[in-house]
C-alpha positions in Angstrom: -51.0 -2.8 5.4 -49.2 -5.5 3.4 -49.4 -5.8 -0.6 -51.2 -9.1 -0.6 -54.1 -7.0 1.6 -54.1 -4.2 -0.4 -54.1 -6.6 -3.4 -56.9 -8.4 -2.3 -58.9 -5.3 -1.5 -58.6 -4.3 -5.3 -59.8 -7.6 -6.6 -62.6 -7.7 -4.2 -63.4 -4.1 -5.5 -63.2 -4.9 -9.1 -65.6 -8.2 -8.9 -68.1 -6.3 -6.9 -68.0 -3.5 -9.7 -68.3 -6.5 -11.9 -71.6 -7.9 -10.2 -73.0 -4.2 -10.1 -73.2 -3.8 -13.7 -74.2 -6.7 -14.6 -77.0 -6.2 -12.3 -77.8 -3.2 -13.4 -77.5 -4.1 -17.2 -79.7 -7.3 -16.1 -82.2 -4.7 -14.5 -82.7 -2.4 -17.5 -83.0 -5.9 -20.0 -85.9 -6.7 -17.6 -87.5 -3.2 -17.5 -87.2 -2.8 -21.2 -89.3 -6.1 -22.1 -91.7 -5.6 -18.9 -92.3 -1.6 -19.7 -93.9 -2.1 -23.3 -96.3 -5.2 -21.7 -97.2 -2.7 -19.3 -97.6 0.2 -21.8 -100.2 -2.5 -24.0 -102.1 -3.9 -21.0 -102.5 -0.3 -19.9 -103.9 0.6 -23.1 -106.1 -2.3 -23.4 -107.9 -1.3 -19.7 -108.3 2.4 -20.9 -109.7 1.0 -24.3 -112.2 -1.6 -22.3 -112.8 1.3 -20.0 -113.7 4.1 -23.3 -116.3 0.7 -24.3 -117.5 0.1 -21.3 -118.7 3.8 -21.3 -119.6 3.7 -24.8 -120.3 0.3 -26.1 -121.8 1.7 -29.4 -118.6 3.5 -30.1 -116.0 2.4 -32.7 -113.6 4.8 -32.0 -111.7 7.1 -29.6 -109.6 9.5 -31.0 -108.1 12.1 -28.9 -109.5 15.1 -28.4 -106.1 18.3 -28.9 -108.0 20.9 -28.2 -108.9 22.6 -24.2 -111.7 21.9 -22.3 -112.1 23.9 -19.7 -113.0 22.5 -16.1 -115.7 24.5 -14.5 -114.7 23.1 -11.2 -111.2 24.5 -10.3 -110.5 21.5 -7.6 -111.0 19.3 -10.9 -108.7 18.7 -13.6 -108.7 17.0 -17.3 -105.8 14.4 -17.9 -107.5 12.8 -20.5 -110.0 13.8 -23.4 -112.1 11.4 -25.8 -114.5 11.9 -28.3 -116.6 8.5 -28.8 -117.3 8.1 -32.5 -119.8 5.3 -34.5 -119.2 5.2 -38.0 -117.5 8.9 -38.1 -120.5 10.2 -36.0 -119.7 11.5 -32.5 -122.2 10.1 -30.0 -120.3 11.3 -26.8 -117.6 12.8 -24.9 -115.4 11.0 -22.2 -113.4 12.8 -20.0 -110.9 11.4 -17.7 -111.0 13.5 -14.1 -108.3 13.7 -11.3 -109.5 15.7 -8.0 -108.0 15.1 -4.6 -110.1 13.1 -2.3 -109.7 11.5 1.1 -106.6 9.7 0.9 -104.6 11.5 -2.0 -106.1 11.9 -6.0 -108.7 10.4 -7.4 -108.7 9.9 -11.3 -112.2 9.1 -12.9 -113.3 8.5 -17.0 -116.5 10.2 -17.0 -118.7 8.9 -20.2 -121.1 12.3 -21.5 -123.3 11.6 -24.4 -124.5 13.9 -26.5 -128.1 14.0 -25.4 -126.1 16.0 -22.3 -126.4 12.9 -19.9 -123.8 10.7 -18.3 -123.2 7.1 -19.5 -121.6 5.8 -16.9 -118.2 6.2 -14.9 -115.1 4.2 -14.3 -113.1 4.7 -11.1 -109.5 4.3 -12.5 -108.1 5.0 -9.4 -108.1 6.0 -5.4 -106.3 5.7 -2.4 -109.2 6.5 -0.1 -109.6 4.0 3.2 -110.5 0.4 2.3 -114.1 -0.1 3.8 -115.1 3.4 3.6 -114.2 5.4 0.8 -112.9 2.6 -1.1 -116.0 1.5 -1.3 -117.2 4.3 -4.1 -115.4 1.7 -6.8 -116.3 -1.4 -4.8 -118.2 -4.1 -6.7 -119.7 -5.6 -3.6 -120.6 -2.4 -2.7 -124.5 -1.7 -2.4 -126.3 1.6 -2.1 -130.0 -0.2 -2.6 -128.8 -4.1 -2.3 -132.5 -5.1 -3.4 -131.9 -3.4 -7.0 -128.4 -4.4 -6.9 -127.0 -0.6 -7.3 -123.8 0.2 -6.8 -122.4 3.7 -5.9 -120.9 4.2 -9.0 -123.9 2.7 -11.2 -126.5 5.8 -10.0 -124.8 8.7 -12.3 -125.3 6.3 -15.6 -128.1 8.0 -17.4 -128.3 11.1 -14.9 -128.9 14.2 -17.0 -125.9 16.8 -17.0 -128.4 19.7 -15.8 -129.2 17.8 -12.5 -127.5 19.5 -9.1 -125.3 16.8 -7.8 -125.2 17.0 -4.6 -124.8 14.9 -2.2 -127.1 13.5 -0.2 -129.7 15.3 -1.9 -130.1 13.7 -6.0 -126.6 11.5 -5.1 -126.8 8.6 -2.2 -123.1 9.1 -0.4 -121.0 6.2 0.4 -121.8 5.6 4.2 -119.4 7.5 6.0 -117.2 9.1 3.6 -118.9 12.0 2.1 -115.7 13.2 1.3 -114.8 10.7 -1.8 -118.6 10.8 -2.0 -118.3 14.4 -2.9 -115.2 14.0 -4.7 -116.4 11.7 -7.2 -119.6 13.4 -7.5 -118.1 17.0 -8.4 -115.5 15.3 -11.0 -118.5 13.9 -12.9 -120.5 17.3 -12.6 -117.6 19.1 -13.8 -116.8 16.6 -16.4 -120.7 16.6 -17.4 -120.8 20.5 -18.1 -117.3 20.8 -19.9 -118.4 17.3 -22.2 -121.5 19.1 -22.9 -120.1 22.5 -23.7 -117.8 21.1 -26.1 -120.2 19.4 -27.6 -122.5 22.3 -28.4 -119.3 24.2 -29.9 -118.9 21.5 -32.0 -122.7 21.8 -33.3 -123.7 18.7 -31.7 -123.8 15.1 -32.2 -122.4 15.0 -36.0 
């Protein structure tokens, strides 16, 4: 192989090098201004979600302590209290329990009368047209009412059984997310309401 070969095989090296890192550096520029717009839209959506739940509510701090799921198949990733002027009106618990398709993570609104407020499907990967449709907007379980599946556990009483088919109308043909939603918000009702009597109550 001659010089000039082996010459231009460096150089073609060294400016490929050259265009690597300054993709990469060009990358990681674009990734730091896009991850904090990301972070803040993020935390606007949870904080519409925590109001949507509780529109009374004037603040959400973190709750540091455990609350224990009664439901081993569901776990706690995220724990609210829902305050108005200092007083705590409600819990809200965000849920994560497998489902049809992979996880699905719920906020789960528990006031402190011991009944839900409402839910907020943050996230599913169950089949579009089927279990997809437990988060659906165009979704109807009574179309003459206008109720969704999601919109028949806002103002159900913690106590109630929750089970499907029976005091919960399922999704058509995907009792499995229909029983996956339905247990996170059972489980999330009892815990919410547990920690609320430890903590003597609405306050």
């Amino acid at each position: 192989m001659s010089g000039n070969h082996v010459g231009s095989m460096l150089k073609l090296g060294v400016i490929l090098a050259v265009y690597a890192t300054a993709a990469c550096v060009g990358l990681a520029f674009v990734y730091a201004g896009t991850s904090g717009i990301i972070a803040e839209r993020q935390l606007q959506d949870q904080n519409n979600a925590l109001k949507t739940l509780f529109p009374e509510a004037d603040e959400f701090p973190a709750i540091s302590g455990d609350i224990v799921s009664p439901d081993p198949s569901v776990a706690f990733d995220a724990k609210y209290e829902a305050l108005k002027g200092g007083r705590m009106t409600g819990v809200v618990l965000g849920t994560s329990r497998a489902s049809y398709g992979g996880a699905i993570r719920i906020l789960v609104g528990v006031s402190a009368e011991g009944k839900i407020t409402g839910i907020k499907i943050l996230e599913h990967k169950d089949t579009p047209g089927l279990g997809a449709n437990a988060a659906s907007e165009s979704y109807y379980i009574d179309r003459a009412t206008g109720l969704r599946f999601y919109d028949q556990f806002a103002g159900k009483p913690v106590a109630d059984p929750f089970v499907v088919k029976n005091d919960v109308v399922a999704v058509t043909a995907s009792t499995i997310t229909s029983q996956a939603v339905t247990s996170s918000v059972k489980a999330a009702g009892e815990a919410a309401a547990a920690y609320m009597a430890a903590k003597g109550g609405a306050r």
